[in-house]
MIGU-941976 format. One record per residue (C-alpha): x, y, z; residue number from 1. Coordinates in nm, 4 decimals. Last residue first. Layout:
<atoms>
<<X Y Z> NUM>
...
</atoms>
This chain:
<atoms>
<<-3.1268 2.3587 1.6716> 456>
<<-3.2605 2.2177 1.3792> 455>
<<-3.0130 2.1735 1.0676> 454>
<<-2.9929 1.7861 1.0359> 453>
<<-3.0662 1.8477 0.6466> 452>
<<-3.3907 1.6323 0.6414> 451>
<<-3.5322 1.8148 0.9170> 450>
<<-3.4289 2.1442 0.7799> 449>
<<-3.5560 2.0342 0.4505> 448>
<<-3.8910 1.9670 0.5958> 447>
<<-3.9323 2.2406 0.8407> 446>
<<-3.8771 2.4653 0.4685> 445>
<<-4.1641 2.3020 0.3015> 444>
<<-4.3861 2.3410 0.6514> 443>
<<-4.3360 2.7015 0.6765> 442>
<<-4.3779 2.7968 0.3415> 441>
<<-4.1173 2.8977 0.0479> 440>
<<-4.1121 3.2231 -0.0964> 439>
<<-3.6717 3.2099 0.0471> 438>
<<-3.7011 3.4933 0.2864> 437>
<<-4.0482 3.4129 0.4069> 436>
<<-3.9218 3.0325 0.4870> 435>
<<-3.6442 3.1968 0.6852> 434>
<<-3.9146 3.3986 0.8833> 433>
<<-4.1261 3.1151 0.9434> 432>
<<-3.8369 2.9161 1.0591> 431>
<<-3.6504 3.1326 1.2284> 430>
<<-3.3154 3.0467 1.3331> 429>
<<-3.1917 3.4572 1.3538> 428>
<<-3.3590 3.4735 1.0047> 427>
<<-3.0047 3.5730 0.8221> 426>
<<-2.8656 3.2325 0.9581> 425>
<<-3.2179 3.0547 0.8777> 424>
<<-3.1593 3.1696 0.5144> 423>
<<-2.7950 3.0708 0.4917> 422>
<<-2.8296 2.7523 0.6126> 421>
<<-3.1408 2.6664 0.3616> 420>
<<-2.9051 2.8055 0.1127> 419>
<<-2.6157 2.5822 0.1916> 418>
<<-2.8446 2.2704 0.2151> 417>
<<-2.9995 2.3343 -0.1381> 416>
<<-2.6240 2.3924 -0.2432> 415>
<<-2.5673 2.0572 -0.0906> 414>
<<-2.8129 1.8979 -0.2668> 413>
<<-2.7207 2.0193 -0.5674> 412>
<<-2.3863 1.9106 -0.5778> 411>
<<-2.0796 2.1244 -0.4542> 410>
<<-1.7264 2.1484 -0.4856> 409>
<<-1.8020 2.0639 -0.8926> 408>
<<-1.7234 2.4036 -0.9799> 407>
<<-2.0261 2.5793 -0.9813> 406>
<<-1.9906 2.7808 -0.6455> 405>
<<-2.2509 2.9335 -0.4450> 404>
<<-2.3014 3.2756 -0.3355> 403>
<<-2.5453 3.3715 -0.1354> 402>
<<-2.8117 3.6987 -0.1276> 401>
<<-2.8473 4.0115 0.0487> 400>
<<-2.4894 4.1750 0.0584> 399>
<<-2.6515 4.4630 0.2235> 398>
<<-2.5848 4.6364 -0.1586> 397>
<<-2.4006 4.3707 -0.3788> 396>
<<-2.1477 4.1411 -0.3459> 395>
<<-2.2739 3.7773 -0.2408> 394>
<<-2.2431 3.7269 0.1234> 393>
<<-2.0346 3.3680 0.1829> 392>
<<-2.2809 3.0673 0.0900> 391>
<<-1.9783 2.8763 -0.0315> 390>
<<-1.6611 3.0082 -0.0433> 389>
<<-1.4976 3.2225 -0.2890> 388>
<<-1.1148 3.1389 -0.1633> 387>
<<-0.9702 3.3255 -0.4795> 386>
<<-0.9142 3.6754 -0.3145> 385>
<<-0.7437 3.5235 -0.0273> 384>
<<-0.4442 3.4270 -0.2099> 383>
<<-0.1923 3.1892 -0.0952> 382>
<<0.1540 3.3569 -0.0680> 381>
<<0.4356 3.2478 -0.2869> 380>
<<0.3725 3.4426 -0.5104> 379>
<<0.1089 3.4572 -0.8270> 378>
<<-0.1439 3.2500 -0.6821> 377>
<<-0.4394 3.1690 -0.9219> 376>
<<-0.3428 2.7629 -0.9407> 375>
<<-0.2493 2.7623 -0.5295> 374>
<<-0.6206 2.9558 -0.4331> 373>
<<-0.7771 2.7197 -0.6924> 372>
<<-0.6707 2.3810 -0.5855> 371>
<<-0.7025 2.4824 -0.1991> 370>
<<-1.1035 2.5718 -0.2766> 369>
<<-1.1141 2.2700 -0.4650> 368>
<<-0.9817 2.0743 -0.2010> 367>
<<-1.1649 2.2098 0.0655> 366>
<<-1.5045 2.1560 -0.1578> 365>
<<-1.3966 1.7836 -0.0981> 364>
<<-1.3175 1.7831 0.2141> 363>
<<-1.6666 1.8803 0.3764> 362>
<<-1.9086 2.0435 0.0792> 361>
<<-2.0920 2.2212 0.3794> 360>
<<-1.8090 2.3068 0.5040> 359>
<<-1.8643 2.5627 0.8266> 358>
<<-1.6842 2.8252 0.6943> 357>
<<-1.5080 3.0198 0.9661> 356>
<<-1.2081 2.8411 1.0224> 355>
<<-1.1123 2.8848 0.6367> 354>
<<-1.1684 3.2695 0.6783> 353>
<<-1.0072 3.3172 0.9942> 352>
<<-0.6812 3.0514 0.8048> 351>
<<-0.7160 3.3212 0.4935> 350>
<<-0.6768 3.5906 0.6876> 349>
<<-0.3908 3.4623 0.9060> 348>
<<-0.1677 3.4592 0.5451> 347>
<<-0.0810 3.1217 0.4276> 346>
<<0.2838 3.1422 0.2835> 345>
<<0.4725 2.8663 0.0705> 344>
<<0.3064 2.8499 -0.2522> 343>
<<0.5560 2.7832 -0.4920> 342>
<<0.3665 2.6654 -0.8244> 341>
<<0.4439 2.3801 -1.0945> 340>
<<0.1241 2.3107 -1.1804> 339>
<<0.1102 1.9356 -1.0516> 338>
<<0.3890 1.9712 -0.7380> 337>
<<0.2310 2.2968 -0.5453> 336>
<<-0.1016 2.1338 -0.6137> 335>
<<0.0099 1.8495 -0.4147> 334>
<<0.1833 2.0945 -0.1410> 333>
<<-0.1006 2.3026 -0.1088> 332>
<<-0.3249 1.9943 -0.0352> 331>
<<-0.1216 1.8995 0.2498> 330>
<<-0.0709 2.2549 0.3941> 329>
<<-0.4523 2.2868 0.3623> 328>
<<-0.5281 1.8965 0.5735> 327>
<<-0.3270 1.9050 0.8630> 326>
<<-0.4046 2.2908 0.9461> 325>
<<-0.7603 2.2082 0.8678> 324>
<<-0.8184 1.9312 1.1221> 323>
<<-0.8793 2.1759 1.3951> 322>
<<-1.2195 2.2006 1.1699> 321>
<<-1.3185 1.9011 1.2758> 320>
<<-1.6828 1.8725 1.3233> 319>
<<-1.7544 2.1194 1.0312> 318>
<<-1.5649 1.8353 0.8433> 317>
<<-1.8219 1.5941 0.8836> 316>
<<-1.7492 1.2709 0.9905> 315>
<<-1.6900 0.9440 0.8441> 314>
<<-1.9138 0.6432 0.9440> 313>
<<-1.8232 0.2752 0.9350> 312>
<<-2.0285 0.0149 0.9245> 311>
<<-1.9318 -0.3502 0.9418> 310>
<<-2.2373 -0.5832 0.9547> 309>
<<-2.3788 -0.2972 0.7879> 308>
<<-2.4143 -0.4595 0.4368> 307>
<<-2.6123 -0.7459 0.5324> 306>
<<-2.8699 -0.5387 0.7498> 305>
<<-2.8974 -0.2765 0.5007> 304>
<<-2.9334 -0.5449 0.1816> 303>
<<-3.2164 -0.7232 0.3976> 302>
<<-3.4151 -0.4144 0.4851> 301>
<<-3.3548 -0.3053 0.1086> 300>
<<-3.4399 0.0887 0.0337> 299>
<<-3.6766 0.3325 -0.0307> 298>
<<-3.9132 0.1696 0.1750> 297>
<<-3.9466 0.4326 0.3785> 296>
<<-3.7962 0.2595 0.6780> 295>
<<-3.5475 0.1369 0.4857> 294>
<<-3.4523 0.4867 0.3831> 293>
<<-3.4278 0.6500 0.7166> 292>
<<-3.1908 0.3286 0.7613> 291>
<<-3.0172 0.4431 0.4656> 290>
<<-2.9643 0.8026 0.5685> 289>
<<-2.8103 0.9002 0.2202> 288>
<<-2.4550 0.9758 0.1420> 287>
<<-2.4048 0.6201 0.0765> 286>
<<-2.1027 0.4298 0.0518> 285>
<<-2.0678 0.0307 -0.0431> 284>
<<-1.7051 -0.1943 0.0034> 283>
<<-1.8088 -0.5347 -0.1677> 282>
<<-1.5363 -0.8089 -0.1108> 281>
<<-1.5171 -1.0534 -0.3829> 280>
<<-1.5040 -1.3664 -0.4943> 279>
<<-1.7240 -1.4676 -0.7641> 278>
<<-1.8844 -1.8387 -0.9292> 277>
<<-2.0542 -1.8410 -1.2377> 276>
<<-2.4238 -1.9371 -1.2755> 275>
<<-2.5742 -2.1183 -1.5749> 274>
<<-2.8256 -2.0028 -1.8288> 273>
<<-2.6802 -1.6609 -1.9163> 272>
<<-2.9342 -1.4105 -2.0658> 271>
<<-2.7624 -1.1467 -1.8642> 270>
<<-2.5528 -1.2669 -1.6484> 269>
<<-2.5738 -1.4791 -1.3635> 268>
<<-2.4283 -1.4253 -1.0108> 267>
<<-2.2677 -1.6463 -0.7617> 266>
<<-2.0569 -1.5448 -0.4221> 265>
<<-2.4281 -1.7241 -0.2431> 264>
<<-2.4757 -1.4132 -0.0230> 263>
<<-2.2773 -1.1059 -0.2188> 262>
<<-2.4235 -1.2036 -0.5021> 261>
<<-2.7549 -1.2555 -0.3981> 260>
<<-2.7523 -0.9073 -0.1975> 259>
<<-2.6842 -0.7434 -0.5242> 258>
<<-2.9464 -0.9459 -0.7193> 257>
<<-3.2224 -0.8166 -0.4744> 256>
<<-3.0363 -0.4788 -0.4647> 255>
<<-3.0930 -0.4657 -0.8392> 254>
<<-3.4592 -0.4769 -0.8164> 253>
<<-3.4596 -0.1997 -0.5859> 252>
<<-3.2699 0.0174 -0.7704> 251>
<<-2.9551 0.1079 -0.6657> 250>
<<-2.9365 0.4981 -0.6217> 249>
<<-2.8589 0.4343 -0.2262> 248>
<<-2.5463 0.2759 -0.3482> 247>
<<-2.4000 0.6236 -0.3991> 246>
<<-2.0474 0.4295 -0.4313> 245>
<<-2.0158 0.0325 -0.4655> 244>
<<-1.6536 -0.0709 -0.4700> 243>
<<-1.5839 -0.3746 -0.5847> 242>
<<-1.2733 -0.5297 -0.4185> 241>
<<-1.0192 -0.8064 -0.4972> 240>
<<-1.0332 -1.1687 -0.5799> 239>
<<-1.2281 -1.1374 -0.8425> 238>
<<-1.2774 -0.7531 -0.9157> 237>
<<-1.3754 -0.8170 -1.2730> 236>
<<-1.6356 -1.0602 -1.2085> 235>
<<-1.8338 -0.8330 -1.0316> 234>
<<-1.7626 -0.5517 -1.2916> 233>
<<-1.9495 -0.7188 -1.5600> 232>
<<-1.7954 -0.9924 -1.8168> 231>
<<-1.9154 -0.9272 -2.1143> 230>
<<-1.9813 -1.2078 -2.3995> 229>
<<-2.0196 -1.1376 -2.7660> 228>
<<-2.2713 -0.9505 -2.9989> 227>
<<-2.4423 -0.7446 -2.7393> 226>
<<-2.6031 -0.4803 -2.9575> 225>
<<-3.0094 -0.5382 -2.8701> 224>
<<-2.9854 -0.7552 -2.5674> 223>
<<-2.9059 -1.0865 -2.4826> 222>
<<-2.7375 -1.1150 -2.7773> 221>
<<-2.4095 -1.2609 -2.6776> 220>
<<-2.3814 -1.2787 -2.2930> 219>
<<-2.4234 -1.0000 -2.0413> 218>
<<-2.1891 -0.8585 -1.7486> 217>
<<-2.3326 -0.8951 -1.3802> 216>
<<-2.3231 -0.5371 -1.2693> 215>
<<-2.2699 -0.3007 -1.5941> 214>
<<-2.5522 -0.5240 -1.7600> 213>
<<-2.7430 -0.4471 -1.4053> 212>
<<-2.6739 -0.0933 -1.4673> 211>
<<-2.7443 0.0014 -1.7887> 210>
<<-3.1242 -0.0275 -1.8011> 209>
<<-3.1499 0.1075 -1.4845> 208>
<<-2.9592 0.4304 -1.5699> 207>
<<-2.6112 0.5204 -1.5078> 206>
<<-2.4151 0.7475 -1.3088> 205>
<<-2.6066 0.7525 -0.9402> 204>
<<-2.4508 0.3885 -0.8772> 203>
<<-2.0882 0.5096 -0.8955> 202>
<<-1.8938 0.2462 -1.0321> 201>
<<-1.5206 0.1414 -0.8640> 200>
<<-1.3218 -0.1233 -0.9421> 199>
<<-1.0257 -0.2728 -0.7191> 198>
<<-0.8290 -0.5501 -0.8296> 197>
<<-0.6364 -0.7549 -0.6861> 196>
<<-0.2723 -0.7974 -0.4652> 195>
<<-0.4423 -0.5633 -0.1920> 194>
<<-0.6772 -0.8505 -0.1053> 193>
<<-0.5883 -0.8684 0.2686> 192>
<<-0.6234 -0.5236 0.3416> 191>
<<-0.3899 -0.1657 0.3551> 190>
<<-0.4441 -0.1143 -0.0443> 189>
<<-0.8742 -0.2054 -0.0273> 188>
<<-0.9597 -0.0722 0.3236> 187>
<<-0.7425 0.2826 0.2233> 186>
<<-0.9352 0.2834 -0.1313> 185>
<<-1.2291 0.2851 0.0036> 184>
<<-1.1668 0.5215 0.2631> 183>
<<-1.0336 0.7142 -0.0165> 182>
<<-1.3880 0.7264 -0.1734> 181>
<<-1.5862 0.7755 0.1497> 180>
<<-1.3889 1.1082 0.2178> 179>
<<-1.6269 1.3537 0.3976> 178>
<<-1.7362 1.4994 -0.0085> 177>
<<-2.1018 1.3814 0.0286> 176>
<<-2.2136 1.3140 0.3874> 175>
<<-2.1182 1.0044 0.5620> 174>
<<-2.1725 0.6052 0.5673> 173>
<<-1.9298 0.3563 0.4536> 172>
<<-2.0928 0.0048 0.4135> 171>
<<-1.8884 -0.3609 0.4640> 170>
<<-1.9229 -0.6485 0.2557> 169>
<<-1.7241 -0.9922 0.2578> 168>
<<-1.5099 -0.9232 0.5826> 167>
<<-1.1641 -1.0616 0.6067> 166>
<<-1.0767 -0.8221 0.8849> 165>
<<-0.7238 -0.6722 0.9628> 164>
<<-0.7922 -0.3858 0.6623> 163>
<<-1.1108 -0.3336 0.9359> 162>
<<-0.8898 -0.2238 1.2165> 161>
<<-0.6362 -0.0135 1.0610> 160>
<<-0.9873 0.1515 0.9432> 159>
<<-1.1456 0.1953 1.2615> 158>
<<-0.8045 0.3256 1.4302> 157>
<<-0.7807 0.5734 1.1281> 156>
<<-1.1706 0.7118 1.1492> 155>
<<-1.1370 0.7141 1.5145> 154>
<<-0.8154 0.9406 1.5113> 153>
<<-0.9999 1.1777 1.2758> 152>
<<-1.2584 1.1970 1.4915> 151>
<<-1.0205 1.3148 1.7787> 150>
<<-0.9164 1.5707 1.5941> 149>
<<-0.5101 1.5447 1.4854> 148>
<<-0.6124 1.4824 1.1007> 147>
<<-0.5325 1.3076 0.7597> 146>
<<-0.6605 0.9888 0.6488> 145>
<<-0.3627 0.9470 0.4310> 144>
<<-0.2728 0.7282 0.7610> 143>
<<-0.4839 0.4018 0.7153> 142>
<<-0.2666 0.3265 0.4047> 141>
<<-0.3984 0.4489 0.0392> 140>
<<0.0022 0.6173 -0.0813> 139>
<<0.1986 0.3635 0.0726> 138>
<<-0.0606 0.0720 -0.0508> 137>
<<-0.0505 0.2564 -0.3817> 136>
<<0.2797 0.2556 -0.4759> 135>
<<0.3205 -0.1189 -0.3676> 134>
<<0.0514 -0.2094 -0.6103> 133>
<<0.1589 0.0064 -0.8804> 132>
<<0.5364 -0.1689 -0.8291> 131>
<<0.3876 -0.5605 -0.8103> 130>
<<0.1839 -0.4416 -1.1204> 129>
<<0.4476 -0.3080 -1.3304> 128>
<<0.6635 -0.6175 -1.2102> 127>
<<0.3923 -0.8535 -1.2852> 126>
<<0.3611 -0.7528 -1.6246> 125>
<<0.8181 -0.7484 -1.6687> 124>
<<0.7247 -1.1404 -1.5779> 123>
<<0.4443 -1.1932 -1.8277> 122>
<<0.6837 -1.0123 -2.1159> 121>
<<0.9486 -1.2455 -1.9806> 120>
<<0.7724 -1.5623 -1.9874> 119>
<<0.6605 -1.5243 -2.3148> 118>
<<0.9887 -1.4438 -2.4469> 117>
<<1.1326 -1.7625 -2.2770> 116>
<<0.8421 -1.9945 -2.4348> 115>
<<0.9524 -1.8380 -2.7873> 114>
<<1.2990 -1.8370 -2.7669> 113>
<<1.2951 -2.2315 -2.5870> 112>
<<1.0702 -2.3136 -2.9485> 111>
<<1.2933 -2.1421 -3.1556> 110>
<<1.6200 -2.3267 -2.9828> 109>
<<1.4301 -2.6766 -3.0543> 108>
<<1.3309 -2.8517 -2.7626> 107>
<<1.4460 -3.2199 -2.6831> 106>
<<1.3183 -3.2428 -2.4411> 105>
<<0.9761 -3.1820 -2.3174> 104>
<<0.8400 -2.8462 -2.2337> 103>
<<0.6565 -2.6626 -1.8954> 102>
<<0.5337 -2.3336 -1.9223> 101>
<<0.4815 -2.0206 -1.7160> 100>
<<0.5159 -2.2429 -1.3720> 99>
<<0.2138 -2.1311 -1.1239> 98>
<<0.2973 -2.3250 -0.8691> 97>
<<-0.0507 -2.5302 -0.9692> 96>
<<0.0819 -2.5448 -1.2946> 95>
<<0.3791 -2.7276 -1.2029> 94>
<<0.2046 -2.9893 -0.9640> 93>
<<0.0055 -3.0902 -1.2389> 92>
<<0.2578 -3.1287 -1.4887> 91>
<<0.4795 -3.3400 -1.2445> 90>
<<0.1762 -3.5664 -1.1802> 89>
<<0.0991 -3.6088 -1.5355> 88>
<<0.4554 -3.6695 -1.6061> 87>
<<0.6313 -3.6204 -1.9719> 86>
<<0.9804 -3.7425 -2.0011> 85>
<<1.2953 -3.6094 -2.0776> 84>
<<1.1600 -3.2600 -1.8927> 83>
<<1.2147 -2.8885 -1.9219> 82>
<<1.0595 -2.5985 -1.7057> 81>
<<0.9970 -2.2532 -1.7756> 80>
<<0.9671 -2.0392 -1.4863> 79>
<<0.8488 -1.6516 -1.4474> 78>
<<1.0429 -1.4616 -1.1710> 77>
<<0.9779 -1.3296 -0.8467> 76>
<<1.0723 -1.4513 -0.4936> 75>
<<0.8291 -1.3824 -0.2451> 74>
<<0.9982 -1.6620 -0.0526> 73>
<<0.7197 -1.9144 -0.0249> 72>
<<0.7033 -1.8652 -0.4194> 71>
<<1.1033 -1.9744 -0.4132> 70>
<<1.0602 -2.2538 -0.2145> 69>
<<0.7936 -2.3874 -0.4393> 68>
<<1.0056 -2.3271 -0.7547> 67>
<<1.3067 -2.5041 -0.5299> 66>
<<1.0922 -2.7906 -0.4845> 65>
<<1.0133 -2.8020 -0.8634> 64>
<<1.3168 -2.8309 -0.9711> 63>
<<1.3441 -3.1524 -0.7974> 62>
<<1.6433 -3.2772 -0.6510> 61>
<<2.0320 -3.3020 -0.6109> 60>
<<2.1099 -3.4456 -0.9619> 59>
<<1.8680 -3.2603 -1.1314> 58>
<<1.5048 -3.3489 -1.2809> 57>
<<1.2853 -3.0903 -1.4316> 56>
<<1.5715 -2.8590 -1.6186> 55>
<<1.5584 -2.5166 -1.5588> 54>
<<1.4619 -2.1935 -1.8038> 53>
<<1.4027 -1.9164 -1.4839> 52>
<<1.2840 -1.5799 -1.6569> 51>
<<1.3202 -1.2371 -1.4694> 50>
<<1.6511 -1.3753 -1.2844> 49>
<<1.7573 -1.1414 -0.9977> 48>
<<2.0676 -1.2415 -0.9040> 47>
<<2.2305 -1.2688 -0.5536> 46>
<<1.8875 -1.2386 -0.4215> 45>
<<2.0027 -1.5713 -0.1740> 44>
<<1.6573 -1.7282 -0.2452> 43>
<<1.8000 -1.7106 -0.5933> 42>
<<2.1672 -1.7069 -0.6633> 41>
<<2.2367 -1.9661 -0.3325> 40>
<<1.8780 -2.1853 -0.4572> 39>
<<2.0427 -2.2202 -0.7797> 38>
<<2.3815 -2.3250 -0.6917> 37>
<<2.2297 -2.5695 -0.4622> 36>
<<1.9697 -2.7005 -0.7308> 35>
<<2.2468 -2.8030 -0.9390> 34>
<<2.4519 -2.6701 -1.2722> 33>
<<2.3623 -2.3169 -1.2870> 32>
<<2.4136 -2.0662 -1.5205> 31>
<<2.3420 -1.6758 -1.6137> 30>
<<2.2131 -1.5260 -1.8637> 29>
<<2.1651 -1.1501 -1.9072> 28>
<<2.0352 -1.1843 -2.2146> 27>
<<2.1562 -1.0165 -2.5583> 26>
<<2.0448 -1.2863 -2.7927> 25>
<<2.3971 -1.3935 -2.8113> 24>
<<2.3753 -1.4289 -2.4643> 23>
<<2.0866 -1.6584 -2.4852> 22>
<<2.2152 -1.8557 -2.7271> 21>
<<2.5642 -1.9049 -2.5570> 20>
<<2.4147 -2.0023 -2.2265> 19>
<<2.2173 -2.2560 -2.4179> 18>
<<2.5187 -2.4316 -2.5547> 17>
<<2.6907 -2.3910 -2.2111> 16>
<<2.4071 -2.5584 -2.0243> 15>
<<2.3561 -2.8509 -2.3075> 14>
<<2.7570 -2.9376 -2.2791> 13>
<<2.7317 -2.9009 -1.9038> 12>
<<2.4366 -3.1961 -1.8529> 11>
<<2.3381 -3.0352 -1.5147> 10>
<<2.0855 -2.7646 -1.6339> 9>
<<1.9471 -2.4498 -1.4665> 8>
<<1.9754 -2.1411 -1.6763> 7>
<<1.8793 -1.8074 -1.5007> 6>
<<1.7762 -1.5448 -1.7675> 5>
<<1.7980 -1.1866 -1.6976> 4>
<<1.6726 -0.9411 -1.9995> 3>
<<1.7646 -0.5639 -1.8687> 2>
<<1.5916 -0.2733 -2.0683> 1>
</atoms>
């Protein structure tokens, strides 16, 4: 693995002394003896030095100016910075350009391997993360939204627009599986605060008594167990993006804290004393009608109303089903790469049978569906055997019953919606006669086809 070391020192005896170390230590060293040389090799990419060891003061300037040009630049590299005299000022400045260390002559050759070392590992850090970063901003940008429809198009123009926006919160509404997790993503890669963090917690996943610890960390022994400080996920997406999903599952309590946050950029952890200071965007999704919710009192008026400053809603995929020639092909060729398969062929069967279902599990039980047709197929022709989709006739005499799948392409309230579809298609729309089908009554079953947008 390459080691490349700029050296930038006048005095030449001192540069070619240390150009011999570091060689000898198997760097890729290079040396300078001005600022001129070093700007040409450096804002010129004519060498791309990891670790920068330079002297403070040259003949034709600061080092420092050239450090400053160089972060204007995007140019990388970790700097370690040598001085015959300590300055206050200097120091100051250096830190605040982020130099990785900053020494007074004379320095012992242990003491230069030791402060270069450091600089490198930090430097080959930022690398790994520079590349992840830039990995996922091609894979999460506003196009990975897949789709010709023109809901699709919306969804893309809406989200090119918000990455633009340097919005604090922002709430992503839509039925389970439409996508609300790589619209996320997409805001966070294609925005502003790309460069930080991005952590995700589904709400739904952890009780009360978890949760705010989870939220807003904890210091030592302010509960049973916590022997040292925890920072919570707040803090850990400073200066990125916490992502909030099934936020409807956040007690009520909580959303009092939540909205505090997100208001004041403050929080307190548990059995802290003082407040620490956040930044951070909050990105929240909810499956769940929220305003049907905040008129229940299920949920925060003042949380809503802060959140949905920016809204934006994905659609179901029943309403798109155009977009399914995008979308299977896609899929096909991901699973194609991870198991190694050669699935090339989708027969017209299987497209009248994917045009057919009405989705109740949207994208996400898509993707299953796709993941087991291409891990099953023995060709290279999808099979139609393995598309087992949701609340299809189950086999059987008259085929009276549903099927419903247990692999994760559906929760149970979209099973309970899949049923409920299934019973009012077999009753011709009938309420009373649906609710007959299922033992239910009349009134139960209005309710869930109220609640399920399924009247007519």
């Amino acid at each position: 693995m390459s080691r490349c070391l700029l050296i930038i020192e006048d005095e030449a005896l001192l540069g070619q002394e240390l150009l011999r170390h570091f060689r000898h230590e198997a760097w890729d060293a290079r040396l300078a003896s001005s600022l001129a040389a070093a700007r040409e090799l450096l804002l010129g990419r004519a060498f791309e030095a990891q670790v920068v060891l330079s002297d403070m003061n040259l003949p034709d300037g600061s080092a420092l100016d050239l450090l400053e040009s160089c972060r204007g630049a995007g140019v990388a590299g970790e700097w370690v910075l040598l001085t015959g005299y300590g300055s206050v000022p200097d120091s100051v400045r250096a830190i605040r350009l982020g130099a990785h260390d900053f020494l007074e002559k004379p320095a012992t050759l242990e003491r230069l391997d030791m402060a270069v070392a450091g600089a490198l590992r930090l430097a080959r850090s930022q690398a790994r993360l520079a590349d992840q970063t830039a990995a996922q901003e091609r894979r999460f940008g506003p196009e990975s939204f897949l789709g010709d429809s023109p809901a699709a198009r919306e969804v893309r123009e809406m989200l090119a627009r918000l990455a633009q926006v340097p919005y604090s919160a922002l709430l992503i509404g839509g039925e389970t599986g439409t996508g609300k997790g790589l619209a996320a993503r997409i805001l966070h890669y294609a925005g502003p605060r790309r460069g930080g963090p991005l952590v995700e917690i589904n709400c739904a996943a952890l009780p009360r008594e978890l949760m705010e610890g989870e939220l807003f960390g904890a210091e030592a022994g302010a509960y049973t167990g916590a022997k040292g400080r925890r920072r919570g996920l707040i803090e850990q997406a400073g200066g990125g993006t916490l992502f909030l999903d099934e936020l409807g599952e956040l007690p009520l309590d909580l959303q009092v804290k939540l909205l505090k946050a997100i208001e004041d950029r403050r929080i307190r952890r548990l059995g802290g004393e003082q407040e620490v200071a956040v930044d951070v965007q909050v990105i929240a999704a909810s499956n769940r009608d929220l305003a049907a919710e905040v008129r229940a009192g299920g949920f925060r008026a003042d949380l809503y109303h802060r959140l949905g400053v920016f809204r934006l809603d994905l659609p179901a995929l029943r309403g798109r089903k155009g977009d399914l020639r995008q979308l299977v092909p896609r899929f096909v060729e991901e699973f194609n790469a991870k198991a190694g398969k050669r699935v090339r062929r989708i027969p017209d069967a299987v497209w009248r049978r994917l045009e057919a279902h009405d989705w109740p599990g949207n994208v996400r039980e898509l993707r299953n569906v796709v993941e087991r047709g291409v891990l099953f197929a023995d060709a290279d022709e999808f099979p139609e055997r393995w598309l087992q989709l949701a609340a299809e006739p189950a086999p059987g005499p008259g085929g009276d019953g549903v099927w419903l799948p247990l692999d994760g392409s559906l929760d149970l309230e979209a099973m309970e919606k899949a049923i409920v579809e299934a019973a009012l298609a077999r009753a011709d729309g009938n309420v009373t006669a649906a609710a007959r089908l299922l033992g239910s009554t009349r009134e139960t079953l209005r309710y869930r086809v109220e609640k399920f947008g399924l009247a007519r």
